[in-house]
VONUGU-911107 format. One line per field, with one value per residue (C-alpha): residue number from 1; residue in three letters; x, y, z. Coordinates in steps of 0.02 Angstrom, whole numbers, plus 50000, padded with zeros to 5 digits. Layout:
k: (NUM | ...)
r: (ALA | ...)
X: (X | ...)
Y: (Y | ...)
Z: (Z | ...)
// end
This chain:
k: (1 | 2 | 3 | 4 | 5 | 6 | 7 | 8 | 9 | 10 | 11 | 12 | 13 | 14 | 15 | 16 | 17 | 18 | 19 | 20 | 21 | 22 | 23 | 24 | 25 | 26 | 27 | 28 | 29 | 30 | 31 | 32 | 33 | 34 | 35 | 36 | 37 | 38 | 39 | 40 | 41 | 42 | 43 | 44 | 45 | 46 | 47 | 48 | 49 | 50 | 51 | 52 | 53 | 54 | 55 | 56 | 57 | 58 | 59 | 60 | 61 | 62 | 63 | 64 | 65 | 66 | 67 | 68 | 69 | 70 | 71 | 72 | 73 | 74 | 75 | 76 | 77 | 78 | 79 | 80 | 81 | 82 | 83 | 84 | 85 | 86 | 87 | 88 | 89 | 90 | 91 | 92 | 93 | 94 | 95 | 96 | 97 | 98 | 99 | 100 | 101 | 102 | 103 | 104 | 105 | 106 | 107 | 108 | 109 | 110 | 111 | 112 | 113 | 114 | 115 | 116 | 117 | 118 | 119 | 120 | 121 | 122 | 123 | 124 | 125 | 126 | 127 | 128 | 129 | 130 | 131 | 132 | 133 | 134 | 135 | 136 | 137 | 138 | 139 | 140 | 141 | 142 | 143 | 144 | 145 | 146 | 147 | 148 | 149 | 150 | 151 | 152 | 153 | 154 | 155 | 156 | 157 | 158 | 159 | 160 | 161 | 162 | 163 | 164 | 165 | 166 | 167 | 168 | 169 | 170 | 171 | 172 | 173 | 174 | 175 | 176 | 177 | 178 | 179 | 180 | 181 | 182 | 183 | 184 | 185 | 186 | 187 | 188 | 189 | 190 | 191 | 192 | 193 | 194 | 195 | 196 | 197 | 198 | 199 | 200 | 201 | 202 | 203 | 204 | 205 | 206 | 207 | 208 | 209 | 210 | 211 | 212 | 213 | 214 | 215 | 216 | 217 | 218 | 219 | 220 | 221 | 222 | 223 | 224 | 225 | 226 | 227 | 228 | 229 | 230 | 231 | 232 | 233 | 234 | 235 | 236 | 237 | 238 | 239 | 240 | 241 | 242 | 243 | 244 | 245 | 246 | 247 | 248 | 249 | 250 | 251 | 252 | 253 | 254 | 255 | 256 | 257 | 258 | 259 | 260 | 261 | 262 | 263 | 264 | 265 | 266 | 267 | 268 | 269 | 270 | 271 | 272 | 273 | 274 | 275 | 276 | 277 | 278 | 279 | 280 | 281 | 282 | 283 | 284 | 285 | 286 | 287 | 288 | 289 | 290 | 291 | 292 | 293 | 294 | 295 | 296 | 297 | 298 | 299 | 300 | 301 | 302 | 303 | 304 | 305 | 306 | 307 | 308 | 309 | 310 | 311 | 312 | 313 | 314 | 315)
r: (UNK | UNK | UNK | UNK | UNK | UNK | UNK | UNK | UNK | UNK | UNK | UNK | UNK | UNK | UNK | UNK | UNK | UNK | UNK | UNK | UNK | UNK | UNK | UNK | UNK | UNK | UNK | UNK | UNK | UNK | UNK | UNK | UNK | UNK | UNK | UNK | UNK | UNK | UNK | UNK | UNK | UNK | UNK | UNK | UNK | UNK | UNK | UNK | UNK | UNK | UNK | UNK | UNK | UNK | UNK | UNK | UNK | UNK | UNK | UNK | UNK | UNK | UNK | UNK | UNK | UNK | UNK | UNK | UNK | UNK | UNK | UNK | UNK | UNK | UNK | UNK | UNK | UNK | UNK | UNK | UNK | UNK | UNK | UNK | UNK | UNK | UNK | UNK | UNK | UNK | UNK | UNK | UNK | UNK | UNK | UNK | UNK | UNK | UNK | UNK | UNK | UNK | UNK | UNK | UNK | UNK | UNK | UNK | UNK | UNK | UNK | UNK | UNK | UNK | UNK | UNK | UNK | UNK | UNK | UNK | UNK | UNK | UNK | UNK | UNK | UNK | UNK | UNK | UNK | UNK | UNK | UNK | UNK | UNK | UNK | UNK | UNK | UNK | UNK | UNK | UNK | UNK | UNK | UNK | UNK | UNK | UNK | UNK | UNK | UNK | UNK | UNK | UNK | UNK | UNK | UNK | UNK | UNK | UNK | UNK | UNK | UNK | UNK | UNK | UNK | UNK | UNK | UNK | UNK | UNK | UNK | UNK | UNK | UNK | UNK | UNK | UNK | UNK | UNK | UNK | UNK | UNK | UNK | UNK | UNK | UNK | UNK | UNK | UNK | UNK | UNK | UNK | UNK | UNK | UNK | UNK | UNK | UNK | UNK | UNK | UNK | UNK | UNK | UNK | UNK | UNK | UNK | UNK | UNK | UNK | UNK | UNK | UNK | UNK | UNK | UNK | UNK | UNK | UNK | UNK | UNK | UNK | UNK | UNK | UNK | UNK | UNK | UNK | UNK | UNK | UNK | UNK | UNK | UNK | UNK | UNK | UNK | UNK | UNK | UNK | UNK | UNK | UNK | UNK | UNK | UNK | UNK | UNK | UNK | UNK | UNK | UNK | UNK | UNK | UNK | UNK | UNK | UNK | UNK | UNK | UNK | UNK | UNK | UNK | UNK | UNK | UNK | UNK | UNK | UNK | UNK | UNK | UNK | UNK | UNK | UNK | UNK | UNK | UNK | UNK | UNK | UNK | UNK | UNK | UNK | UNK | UNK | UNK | UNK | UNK | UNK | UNK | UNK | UNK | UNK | UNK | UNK | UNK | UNK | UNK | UNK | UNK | UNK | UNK | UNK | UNK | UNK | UNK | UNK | UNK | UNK | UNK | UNK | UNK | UNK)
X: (52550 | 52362 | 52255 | 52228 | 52411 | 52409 | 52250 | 52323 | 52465 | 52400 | 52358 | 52564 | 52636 | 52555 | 52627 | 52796 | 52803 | 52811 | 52987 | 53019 | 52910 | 53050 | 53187 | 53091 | 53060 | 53220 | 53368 | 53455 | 53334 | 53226 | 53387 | 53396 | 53258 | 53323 | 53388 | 53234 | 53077 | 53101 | 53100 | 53177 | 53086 | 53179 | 53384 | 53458 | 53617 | 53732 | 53735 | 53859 | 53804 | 53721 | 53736 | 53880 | 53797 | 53644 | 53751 | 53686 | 53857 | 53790 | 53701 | 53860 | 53981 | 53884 | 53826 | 53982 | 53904 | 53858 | 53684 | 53595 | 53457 | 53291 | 53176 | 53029 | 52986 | 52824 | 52829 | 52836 | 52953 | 52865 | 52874 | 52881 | 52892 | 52953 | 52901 | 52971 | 52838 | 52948 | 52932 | 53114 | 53026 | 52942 | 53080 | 53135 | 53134 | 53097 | 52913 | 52906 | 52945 | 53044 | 52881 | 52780 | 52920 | 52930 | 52713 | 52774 | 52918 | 52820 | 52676 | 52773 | 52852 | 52673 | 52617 | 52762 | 52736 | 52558 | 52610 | 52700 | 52575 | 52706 | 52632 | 52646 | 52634 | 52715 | 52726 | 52739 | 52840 | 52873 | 52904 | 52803 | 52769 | 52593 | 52476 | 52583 | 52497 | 52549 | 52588 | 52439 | 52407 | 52280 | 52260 | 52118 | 52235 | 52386 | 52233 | 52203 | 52388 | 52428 | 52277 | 52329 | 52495 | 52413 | 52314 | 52454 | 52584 | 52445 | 52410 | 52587 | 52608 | 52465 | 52546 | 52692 | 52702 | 52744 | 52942 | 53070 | 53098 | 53077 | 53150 | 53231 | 53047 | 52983 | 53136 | 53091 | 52907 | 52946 | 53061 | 52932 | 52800 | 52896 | 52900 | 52998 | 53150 | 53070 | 53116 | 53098 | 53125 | 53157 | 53112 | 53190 | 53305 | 53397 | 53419 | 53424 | 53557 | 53514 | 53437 | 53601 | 53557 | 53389 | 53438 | 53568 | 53437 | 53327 | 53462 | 53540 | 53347 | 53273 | 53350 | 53340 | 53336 | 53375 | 53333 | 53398 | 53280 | 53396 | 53359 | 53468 | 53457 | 53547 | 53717 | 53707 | 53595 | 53493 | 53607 | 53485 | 53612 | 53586 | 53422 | 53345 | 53341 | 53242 | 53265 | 53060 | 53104 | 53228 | 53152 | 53312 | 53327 | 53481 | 53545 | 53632 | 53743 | 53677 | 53793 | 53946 | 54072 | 54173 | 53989 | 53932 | 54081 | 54084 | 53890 | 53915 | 54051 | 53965 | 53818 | 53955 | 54033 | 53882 | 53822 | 53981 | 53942 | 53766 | 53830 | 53969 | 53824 | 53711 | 53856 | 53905 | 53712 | 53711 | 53596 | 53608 | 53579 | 53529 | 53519 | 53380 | 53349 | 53187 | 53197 | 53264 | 53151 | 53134 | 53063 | 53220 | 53336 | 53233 | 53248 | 53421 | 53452 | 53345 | 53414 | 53577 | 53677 | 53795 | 53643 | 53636 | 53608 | 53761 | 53855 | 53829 | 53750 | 53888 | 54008 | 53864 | 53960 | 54123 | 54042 | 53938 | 53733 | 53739 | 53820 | 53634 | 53551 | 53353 | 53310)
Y: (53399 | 53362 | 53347 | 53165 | 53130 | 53046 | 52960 | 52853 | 52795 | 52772 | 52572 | 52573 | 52710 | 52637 | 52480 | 52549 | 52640 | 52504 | 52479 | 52662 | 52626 | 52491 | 52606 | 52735 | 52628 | 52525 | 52628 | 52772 | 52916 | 52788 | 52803 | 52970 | 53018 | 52907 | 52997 | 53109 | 53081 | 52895 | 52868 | 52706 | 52550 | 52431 | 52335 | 52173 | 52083 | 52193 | 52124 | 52138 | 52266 | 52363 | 52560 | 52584 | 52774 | 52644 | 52537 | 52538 | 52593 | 52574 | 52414 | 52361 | 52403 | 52340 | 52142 | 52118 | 52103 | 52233 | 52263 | 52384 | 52515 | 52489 | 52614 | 52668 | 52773 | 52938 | 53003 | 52949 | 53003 | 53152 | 53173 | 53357 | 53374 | 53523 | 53547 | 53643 | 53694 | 53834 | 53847 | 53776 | 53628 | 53606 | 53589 | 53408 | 53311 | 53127 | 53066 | 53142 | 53310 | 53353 | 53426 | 53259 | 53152 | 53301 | 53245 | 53057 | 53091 | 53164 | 53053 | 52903 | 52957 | 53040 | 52853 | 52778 | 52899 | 52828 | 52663 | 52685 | 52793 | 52939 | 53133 | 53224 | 53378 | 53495 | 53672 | 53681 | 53846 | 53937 | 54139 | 54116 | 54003 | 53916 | 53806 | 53754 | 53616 | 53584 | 53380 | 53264 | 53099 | 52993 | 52937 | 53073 | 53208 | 53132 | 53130 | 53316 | 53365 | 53282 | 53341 | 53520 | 53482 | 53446 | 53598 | 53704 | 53618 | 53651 | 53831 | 53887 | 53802 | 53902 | 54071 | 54149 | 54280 | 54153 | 54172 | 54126 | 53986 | 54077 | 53918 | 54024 | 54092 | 53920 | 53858 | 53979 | 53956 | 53734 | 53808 | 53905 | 53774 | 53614 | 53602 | 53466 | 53377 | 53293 | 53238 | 53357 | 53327 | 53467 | 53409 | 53539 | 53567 | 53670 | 53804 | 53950 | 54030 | 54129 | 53981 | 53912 | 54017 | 53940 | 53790 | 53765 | 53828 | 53694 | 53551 | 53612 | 53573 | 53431 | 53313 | 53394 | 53286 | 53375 | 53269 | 53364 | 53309 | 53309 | 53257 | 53215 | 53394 | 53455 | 53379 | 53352 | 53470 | 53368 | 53396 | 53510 | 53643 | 53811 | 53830 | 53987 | 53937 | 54039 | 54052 | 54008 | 54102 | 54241 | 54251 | 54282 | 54232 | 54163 | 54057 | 53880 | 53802 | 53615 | 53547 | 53623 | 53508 | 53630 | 53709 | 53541 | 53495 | 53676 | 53646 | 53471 | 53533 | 53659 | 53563 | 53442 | 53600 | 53664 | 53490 | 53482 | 53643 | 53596 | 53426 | 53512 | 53669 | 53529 | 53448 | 53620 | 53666 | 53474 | 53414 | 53262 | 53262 | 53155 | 53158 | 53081 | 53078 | 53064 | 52906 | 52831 | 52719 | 52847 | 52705 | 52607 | 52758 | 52797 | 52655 | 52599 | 52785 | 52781 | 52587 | 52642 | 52631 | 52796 | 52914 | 52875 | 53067 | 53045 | 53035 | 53217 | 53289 | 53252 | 53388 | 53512 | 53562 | 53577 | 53707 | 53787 | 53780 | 53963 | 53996 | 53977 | 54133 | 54146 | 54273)
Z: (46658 | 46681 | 46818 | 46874 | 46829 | 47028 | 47007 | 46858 | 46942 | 47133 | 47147 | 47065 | 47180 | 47318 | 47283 | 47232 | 47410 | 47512 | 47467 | 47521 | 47704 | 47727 | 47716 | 47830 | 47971 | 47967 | 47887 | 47947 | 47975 | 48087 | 48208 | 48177 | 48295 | 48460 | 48610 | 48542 | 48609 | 48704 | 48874 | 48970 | 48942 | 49024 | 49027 | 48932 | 48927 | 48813 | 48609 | 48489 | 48396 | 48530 | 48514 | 48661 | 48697 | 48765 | 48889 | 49076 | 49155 | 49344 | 49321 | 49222 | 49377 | 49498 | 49416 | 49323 | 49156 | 49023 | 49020 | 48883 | 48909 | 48815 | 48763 | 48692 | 48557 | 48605 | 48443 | 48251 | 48123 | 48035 | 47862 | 47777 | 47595 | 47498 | 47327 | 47180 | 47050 | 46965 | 46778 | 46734 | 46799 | 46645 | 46533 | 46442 | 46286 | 46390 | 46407 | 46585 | 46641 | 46809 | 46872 | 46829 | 46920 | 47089 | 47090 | 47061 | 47188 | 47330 | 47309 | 47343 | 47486 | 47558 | 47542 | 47606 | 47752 | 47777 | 47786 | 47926 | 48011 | 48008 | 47997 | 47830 | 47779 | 47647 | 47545 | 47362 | 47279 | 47116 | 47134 | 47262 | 47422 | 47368 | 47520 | 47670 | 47759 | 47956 | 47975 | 48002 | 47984 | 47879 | 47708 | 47670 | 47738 | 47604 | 47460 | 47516 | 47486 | 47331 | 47254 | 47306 | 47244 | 47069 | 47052 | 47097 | 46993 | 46834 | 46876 | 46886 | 46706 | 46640 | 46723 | 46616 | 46760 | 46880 | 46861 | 46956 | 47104 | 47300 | 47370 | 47527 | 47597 | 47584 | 47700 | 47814 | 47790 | 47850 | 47992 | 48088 | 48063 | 48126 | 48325 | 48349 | 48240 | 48079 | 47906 | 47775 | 47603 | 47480 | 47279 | 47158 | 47013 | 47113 | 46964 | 47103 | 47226 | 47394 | 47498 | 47593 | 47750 | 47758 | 47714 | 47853 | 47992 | 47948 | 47935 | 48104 | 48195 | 48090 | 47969 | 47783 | 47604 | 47447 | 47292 | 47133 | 46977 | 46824 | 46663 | 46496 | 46435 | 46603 | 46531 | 46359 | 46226 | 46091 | 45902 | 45799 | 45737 | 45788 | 45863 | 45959 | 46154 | 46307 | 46501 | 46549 | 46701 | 46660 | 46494 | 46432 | 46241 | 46143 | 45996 | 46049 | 45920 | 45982 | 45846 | 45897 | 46001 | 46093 | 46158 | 46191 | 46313 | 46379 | 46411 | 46479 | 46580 | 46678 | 46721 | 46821 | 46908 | 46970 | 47022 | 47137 | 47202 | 47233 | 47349 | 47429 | 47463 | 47546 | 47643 | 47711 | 47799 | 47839 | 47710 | 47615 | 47431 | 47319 | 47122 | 47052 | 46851 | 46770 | 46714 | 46851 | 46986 | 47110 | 47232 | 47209 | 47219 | 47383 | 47442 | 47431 | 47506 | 47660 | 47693 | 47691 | 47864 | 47792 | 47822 | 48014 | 48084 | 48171 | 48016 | 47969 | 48135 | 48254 | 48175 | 48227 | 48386 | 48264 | 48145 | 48275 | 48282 | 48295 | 48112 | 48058 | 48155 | 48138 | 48005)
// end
């Protein structure tokens, strides 16, 4: 990945994130954050349709009719991004690397933010937990962290020491900085363990994203008969018999496991993932995700009383 990689594609992501504002302001997560924040505006005549929680029971019982409680939102939907720069990131044989679509990823939704005047900010990771920015709004503040992002997604490319992914102290990291209940979205591969405590502290105080970038290597090795492979991270080294069937299903066959582990790990701390591939639209797979009625909070966060807030203790 090179620097300027953003600046290329800005007049199309900006476009492309409009789409993605839509979703934002009108799907689920914008209901999310009611009964958060508002304070009584004023009463109508009850619709069909109408949220029930909202109906004016002692204005009901004493006119006769069903009236319904207006209100008004005091804050905006803020918008935290959480971005893996680790150097199994790197790795695929399409045109764009996971790492190039996590910059294209974030980007979009950093501009979609913007267009509806929501807050951003966000922390980007490898071994490490690189810059943290605190949420702020304005397009020269989104500029600011996406050319951070860039720079930092280049230098841990150009440093072989830089193994690993520390995705748990950047959870952390996102939990002590957020003072009220926001979006964050975590961008990753997901190619690490040890981050389910964190991850269910966060998603049991704000609402929590996790995209998984996947590409066709994840599920299904490229035929070139036995070829010497390495672990960028572990550095472990091995030979892969790419042309073997039995290691090919074997191969394919894990990847699915451990992506059903992955969902069923984000449905367990609340979380709602998503699986994104490289060459898919992200803006339209954003999109269709953020519009969609299923990922009301109230969905996932009314079992919170069931499992119990406290199962996710502050470390």
């Amino acid at each position: 990945m090179k620097i300027g990689f953003i600046a290329e594609r800005a007049k199309q992501l900006k476009i492309s994130s409009l789409s993605v504002s839509e979703g934002l302001r009108t799907g689920g997560f914008s209901s999310a954050f009611r009964g958060h924040g508002i304070e009584f505006d004023s009463v109508r005549e009850y619709e069909a349709g109408d949220d029930v929680r909202s109906i004016d029971w002692n204005l009901t019982a004493r006119s006769g009719k069903t009236f319904f409680k207006l209100h008004r939102e005091e804050r905006d939907l803020t918008v935290f991004l959480c971005i893996d720069f680790s150097l199994s990131m790197e790795i695929s044989s399409n045109s764009i690397s996971p790492k190039e679509k996590a910059v294209e990823t974030a980007a979009l939704l950093a501009f979609a933010a913007r267009n509806i005047f929501s807050p951003v900010g966000a922390v980007f990771f490898s071994s490490e937990k690189g810059p943290l920015f605190t949420p702020h709004e304005g397009e020269d503040y989104i500029l600011t962290i996406l050319k951070s992002m860039e720079n930092f997604a280049v230098s841990v490319k150009s440093d072989l020491n830089m193994r690993g992914t520390n995705l748990a102290s950047s959870l952390t990291a996102v939990s002590k900085v957020l003072r009220s209940r926001s979006l964050v979205i975590v961008i990753s591969d997901f190619k690490v363990e040890g981050f389910e405590k964190q991850l269910g502290f966060l998603a049991s105080k704000n609402d929590v994203v996790c995209i998984r970038l996947a590409s066709d290597m994840d599920s299904a090795l490229p035929k070139a008969g036995t070829i010497p492979a390495k672990d960028s991270e572990a550095d472990f080294k091995m030979l892969v018999p790419t042309g073997n069937k039995n290691f090919q299903t074997e191969y394919a066959k894990a990847y699915y496991e451990e992506l059903l582990r992955w969902k069923n790990l984000c449905k367990r701390c609340l979380a709602h993932p998503i699986l994104l591939n490289i060459n898919d639209d992200a803006a339209k797979v954003l999109s269709n995700f953020f519009l969609s009625k299923q990922n009301n909070r109230y969905v996932l966060k009314n079992n919170i009383e069931k499992i119990g807030e406290k199962i996710w203790k502050e470390f």
